[in-house]
C-alpha positions in Angstrom: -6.5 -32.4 -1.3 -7.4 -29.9 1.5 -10.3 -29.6 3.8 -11.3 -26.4 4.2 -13.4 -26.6 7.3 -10.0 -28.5 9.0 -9.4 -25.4 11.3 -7.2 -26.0 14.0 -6.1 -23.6 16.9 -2.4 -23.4 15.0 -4.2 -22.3 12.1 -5.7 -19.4 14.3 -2.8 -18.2 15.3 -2.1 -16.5 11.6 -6.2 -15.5 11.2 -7.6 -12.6 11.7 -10.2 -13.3 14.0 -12.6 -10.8 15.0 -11.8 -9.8 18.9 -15.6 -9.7 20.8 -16.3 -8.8 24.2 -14.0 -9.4 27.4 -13.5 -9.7 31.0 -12.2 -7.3 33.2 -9.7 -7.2 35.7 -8.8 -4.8 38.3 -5.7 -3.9 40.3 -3.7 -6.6 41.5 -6.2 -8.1 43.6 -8.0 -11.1 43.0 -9.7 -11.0 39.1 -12.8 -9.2 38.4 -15.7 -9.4 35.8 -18.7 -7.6 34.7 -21.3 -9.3 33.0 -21.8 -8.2 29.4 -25.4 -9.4 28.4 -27.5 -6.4 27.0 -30.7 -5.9 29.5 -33.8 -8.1 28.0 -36.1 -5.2 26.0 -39.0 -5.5 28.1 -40.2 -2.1 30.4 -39.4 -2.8 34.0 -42.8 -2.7 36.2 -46.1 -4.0 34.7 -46.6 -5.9 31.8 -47.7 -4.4 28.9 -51.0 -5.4 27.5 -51.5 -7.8 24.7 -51.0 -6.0 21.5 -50.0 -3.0 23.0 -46.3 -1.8 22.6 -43.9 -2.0 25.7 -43.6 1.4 26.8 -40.2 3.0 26.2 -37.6 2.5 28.6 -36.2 5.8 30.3 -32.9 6.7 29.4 -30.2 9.3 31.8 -29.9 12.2 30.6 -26.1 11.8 28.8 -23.9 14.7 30.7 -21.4 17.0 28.8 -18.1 14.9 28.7 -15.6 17.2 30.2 -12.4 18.3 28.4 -9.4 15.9 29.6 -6.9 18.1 31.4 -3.5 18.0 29.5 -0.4 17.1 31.2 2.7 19.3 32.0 4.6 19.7 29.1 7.8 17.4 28.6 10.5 18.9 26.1 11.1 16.4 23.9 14.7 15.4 21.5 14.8 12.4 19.4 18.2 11.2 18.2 18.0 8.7 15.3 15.5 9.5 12.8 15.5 5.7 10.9 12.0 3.6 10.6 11.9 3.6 14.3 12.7 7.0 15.1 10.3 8.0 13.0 7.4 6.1 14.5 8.9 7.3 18.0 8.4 11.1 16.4 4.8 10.2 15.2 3.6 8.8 18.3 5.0 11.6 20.2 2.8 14.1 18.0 -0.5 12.0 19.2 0.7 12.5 22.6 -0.7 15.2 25.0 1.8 17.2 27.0 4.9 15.8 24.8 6.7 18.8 22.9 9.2 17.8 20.1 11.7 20.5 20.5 14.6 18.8 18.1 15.1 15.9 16.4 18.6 14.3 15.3 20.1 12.5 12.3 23.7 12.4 10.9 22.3 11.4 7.7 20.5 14.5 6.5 18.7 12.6 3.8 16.1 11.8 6.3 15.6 15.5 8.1 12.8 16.5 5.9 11.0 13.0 6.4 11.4 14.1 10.3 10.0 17.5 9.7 7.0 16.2 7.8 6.1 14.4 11.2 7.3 17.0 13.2 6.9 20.6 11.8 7.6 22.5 14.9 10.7 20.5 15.3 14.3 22.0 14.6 16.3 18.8 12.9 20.2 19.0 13.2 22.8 16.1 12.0 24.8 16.4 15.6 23.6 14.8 18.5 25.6 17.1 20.5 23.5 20.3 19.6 20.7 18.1 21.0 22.0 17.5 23.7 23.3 21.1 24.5 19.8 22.7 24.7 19.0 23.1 28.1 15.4 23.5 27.4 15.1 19.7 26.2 14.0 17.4 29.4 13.5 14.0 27.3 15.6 12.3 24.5 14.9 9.5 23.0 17.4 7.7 21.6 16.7 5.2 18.4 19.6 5.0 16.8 21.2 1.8 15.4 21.9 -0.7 18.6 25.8 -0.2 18.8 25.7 3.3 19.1 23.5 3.7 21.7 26.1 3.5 24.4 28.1 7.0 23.5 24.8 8.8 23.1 23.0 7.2 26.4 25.9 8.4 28.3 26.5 11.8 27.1 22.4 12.3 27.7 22.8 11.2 31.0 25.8 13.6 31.8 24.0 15.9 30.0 21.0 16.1 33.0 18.4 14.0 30.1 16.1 11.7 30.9 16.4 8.9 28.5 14.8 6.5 26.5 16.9 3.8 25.2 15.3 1.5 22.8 15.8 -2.2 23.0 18.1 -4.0 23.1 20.2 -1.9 24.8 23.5 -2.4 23.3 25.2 -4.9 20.8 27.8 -6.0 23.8 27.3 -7.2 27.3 30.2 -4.5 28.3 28.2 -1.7 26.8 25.1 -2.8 27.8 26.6 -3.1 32.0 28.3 0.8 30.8 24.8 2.0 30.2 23.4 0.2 33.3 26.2 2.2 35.4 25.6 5.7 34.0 21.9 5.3 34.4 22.4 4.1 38.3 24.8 7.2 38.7 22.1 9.5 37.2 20.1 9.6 40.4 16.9 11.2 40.0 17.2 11.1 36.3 14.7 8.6 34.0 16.1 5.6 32.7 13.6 3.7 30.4 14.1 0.8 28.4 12.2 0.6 25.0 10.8 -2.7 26.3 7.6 -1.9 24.6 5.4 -5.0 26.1 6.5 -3.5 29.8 4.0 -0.8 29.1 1.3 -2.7 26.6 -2.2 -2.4 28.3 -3.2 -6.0 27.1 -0.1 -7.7 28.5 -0.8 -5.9 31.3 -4.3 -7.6 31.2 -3.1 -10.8 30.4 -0.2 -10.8 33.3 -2.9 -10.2 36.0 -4.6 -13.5 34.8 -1.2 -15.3 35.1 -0.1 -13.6 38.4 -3.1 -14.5 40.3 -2.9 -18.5 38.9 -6.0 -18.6 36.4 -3.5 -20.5 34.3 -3.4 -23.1 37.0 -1.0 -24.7 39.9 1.9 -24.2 37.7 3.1 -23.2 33.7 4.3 -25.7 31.5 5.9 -23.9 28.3 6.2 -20.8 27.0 6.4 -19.8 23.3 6.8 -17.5 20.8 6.9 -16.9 17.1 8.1 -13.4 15.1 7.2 -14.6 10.9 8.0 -11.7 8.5 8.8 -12.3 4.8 11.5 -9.1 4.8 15.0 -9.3 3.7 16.8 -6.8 6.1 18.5 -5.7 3.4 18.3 -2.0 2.4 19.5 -0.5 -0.6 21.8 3.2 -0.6 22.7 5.6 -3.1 26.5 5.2 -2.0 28.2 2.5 -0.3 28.9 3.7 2.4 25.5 4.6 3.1 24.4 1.2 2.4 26.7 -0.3 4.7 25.7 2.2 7.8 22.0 1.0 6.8 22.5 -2.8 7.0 23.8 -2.9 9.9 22.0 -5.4 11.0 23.6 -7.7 8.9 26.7 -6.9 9.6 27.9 -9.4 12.2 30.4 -7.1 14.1 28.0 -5.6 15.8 24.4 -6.7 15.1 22.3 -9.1 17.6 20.4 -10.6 14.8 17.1 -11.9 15.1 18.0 -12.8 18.9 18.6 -9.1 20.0 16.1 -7.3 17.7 13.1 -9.2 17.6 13.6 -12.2 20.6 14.1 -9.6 23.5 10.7 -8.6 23.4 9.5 -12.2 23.8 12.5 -13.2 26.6 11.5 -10.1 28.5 7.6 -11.0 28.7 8.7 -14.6 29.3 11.0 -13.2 32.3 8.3 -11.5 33.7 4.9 -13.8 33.1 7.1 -16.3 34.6 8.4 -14.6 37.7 11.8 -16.4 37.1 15.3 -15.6 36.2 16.8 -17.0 32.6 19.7 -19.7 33.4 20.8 -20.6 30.1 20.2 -20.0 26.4 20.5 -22.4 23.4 20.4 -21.2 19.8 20.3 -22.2 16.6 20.0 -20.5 13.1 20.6 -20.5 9.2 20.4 -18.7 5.9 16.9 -20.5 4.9 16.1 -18.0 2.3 17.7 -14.7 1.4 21.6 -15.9 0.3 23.1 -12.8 -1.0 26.2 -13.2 0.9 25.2 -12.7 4.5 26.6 -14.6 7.5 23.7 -13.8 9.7 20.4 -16.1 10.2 17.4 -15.2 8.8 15.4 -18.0 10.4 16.7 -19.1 14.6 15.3 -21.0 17.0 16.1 -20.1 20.5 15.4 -21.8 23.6 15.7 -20.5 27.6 15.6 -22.1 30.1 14.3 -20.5 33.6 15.0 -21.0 37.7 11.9 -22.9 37.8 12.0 -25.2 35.7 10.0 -23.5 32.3 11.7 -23.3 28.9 10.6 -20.5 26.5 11.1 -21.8 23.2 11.6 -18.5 20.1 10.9 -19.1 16.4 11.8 -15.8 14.5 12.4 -15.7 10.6 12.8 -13.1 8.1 11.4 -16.3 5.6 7.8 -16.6 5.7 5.1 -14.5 7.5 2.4 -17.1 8.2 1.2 -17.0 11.7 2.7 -13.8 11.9 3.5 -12.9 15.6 2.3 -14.4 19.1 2.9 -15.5 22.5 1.6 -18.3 24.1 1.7 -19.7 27.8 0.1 -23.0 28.9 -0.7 -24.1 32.1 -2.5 -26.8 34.0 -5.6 -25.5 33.9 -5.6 -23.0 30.9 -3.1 -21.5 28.1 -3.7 -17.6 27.1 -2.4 -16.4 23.6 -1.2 -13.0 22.8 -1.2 -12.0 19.1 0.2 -9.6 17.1 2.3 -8.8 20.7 5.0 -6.2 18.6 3.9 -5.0 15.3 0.1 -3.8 16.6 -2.6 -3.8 19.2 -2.3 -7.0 20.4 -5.4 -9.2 20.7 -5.6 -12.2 23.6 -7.6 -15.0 24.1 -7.9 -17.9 27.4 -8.5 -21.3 26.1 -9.6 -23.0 29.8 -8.9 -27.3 29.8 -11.8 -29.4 30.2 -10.6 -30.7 33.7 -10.3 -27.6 34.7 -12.2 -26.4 38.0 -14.5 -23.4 37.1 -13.6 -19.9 38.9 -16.5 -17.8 39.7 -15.9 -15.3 37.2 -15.5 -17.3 34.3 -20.2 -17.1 34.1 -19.4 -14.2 33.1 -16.9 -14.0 30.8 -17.5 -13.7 26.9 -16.3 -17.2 25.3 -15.7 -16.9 20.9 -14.9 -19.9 18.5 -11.2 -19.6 18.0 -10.5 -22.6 15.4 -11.8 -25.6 16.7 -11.4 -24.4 20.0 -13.3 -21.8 22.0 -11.1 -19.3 24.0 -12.5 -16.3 26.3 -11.7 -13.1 24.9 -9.8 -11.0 26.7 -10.0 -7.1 25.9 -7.6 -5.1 27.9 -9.8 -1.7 27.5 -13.2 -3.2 28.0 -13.6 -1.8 31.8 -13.2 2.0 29.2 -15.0 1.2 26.6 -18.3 0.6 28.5 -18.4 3.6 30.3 -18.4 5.4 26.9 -21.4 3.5 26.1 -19.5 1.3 23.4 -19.9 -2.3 22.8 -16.2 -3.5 23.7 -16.2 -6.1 20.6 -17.2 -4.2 17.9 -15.4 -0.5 19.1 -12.1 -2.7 19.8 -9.9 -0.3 18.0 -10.8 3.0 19.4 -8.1 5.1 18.6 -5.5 3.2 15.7 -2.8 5.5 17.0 -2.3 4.2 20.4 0.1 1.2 19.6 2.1 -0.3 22.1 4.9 2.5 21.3 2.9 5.6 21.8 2.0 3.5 25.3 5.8 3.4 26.2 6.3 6.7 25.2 3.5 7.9 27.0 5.0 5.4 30.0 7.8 7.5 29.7 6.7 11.1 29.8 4.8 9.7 33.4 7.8 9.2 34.5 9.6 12.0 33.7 6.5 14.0 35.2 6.9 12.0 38.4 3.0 10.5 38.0 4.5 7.5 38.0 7.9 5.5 38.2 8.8 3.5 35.1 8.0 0.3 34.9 10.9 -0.8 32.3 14.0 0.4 34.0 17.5 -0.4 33.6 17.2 -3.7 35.8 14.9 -5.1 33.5 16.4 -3.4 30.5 19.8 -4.7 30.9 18.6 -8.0 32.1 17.1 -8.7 28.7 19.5 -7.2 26.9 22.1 -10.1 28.0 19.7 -12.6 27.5 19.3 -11.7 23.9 23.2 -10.9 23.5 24.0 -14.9 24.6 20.9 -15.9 22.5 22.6 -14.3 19.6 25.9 -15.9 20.5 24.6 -19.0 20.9 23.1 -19.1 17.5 26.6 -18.5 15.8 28.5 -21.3 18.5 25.5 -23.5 18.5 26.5 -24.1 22.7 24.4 -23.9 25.5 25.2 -20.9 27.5 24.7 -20.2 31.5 23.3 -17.0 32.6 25.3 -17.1 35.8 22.8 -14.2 38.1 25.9 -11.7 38.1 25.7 -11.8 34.1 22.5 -10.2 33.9 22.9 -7.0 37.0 24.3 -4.2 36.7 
């Protein structure tokens, strides 16, 4: 028999919880917050008389909202035109100053799907013919993970900035090759598709942890990627089927570890402050056994310089929960949801011996479960000055996912607003991390991460 009203904060983490008002925080100074209570209704000066309505309160004249200057242009080439290369092509559409000049496939099955997203765009099956035109500035490669190595270096020679997406490459050879062409490039743009690097939330959230709301030290970290999806994809041909599973194919696929469990190691790396000294893995076939020799359900554990463990639960088995982050402290745990597949939503859930910090009077708290947690709401500081209500105008513009925020990363870059904040160092640090994971889910051993394994 169940009980309905039974709601704990695990049962949160799969809910769809309405995200309400937040707390601000600004820079990297100390943290910030503006108090969000609507003004009481009464007129300011004298009272009004009894039975007489309060005289209207005066309201600013709203001024014209001026046009938003667009950027320089960046000429844009996307090589790989799969699921993700496709999303890559759409959010660079929504983006202002990004030109898609050419677009690249070898399967031309896909072209006219590209040119549906990208009419102006000339598609060609040779990456080479990309990478010829002189006029292109920016490729972005998206192509299945072991071929990113031949293409990344060829762009690079070729005077490109790059985008490589994550993880970097199926090998830790490949991955240190990448790592050396990009330090050779000199003034060129390395970016890694380290899509959290650039995610306004975690950006939020890691201001919280960096200045110690979380407390005098972190506990654990964990994570949890639940998708009921097979991997498997189905082809006219064989051979076409074969070039589309490659993620199952166990010569040169990173599994679960490399596709989905960077994302979380990286965020872990860099909420943490610490370096990864060893991976443990474990995995099996709990569900789809059509013949494959890769896991469709791991558990991965790393272990940090300072003592933290970051424990990854991934499966391709079941979808409750769905994805999330959390961190716990001394003093307080934060949970990021939904951190890879959309707009990701956070929350502060403060322990009752906990001291109070100043800000906190402030701060918006909403029932999460049976617990209450302070929403955090990355853009709130934005949408006030637009004269929105941050909780109920959360989702201002559905296009701007944590992609079209590294792509947009990106272009910066290139521009030279700003330098990149997921470079090769980061890019090929994770990269490793995720490769041993993967191995050590096949060996089942403990692996070190000697400090040489993960530089270039």
């Amino acid at each position: 028999m169940s009980n309905e009203n039974s709601v704990t904060r695990r049962d949160v983490l799969g809910a769809g919880s309405a995200l309400a008002l937040g707390i601000l925080v600004g820079g990297a100074g100390p943290v910030e917050a503006v108090e969000l209570i609507p003004e009481a209704e009464a007129p300011q000066g004298a009272a009004a008389k009894p039975g007489q309505k309060p005289a209207a309160k005066p309201q600013p004249a709203t001024p014209a909202k001026p046009a938003e200057p667009v950027p320089p242009t960046v000429v844009c080439g996307v090589i790989g035109l799969g699921d993700q290369g496709r999303e890559i092509l759409r959010s660079l559409t929504y983006l202002p100053g990004a030109e898609v000049r050419m677009a690249c496939d070898t399967y031309e099955g896909v072209h006219r799907r590209a040119q549906e997203i990208a009419p102006k765009a000339t598609v060609v099956a040779d990456y080479k013919q990309l990478l010829a035109d002189k006029s292109i500035q920016a490729v972005w490669v998206a192509t299945p993970t072991h071929k990113h190595r031949e293409i990344v270096e060829a762009a690079l020679a070729a005077g490109k900035h790059v985008y490589c997406e994550a993880p970097l490459a199926h090998t830790v050879e490949d991955a240190k090759a990448i790592a050396a062409a990009a330090k050779a490039a000199g003034k060129q743009v390395f970016h890694s598709g380290l899509q959290e690097r650039t995610n306004p939330q975690h950006h939020h959230v890691h201001k919280f942890v960096s200045t110690g709301a979380l407390g005098r030290s972190i506990a654990s970290a964990t994570a949890s990627w639940n998708k009921k999806i097979s991997w498997r994809k189905t082809a006219a041909n064989d051979a076409r089927e074969r070039e589309l599973n490659w993620r199952l194919d166990k010569s040169v696929t990173t599994g679960l570890a490399g596709e989905i469990g960077i994302h979380a190691i990286d965020t872990a790396a860099r909420f943490l402050a610490s370096r990864p000294v060893a991976v443990q893995g474990f995995g099996s076939v709990a569900l789809w056994k059509d013949g494959r020799d890769i896991a469709d359900t791991v558990m991965i554990s790393v272990e940090f310089e300072n003592g933290v463990r970051l424990n990854v639960n991934a499966t391709l088995a079941n979808s409750f929960s769905g994805n999330y982050e959390l961190f716990q402290g001394s003093d307080a745990a934060v949970l990021l949801k939904d951190p890879i597949d959309k707009n990701t939503r956070a929350w502060m859930f403060k322990e009752p011996d906990a001291t109070a910090l100043g800000w906190e009077v402030y701060a918006y708290r909403e029932k999460v479960g049976d617990d209450t947690g302070i929403a955090l709401v990355a853009d709130a500081s934005k949408l006030l000055k637009l004269g929105l209500t941050p909780g109920e105008n959360r989702q201002v513009d559905p296009r701007k996912t944590p992609l079209y925020y590294a792509c947009e990363a990106f272009a910066e870059a290139v521009r030279g607003t700003k330098p990149t904040e997921s470079g090769i160092d980061v890019g090929l640090a994770a990269t490793v991390v995720a490769i041993k994971a993967h191995e050590a889910i096949l060996t089942g051993n403990r692996i070190p991460l000697p400090k040489e394994l993960l530089e270039a």
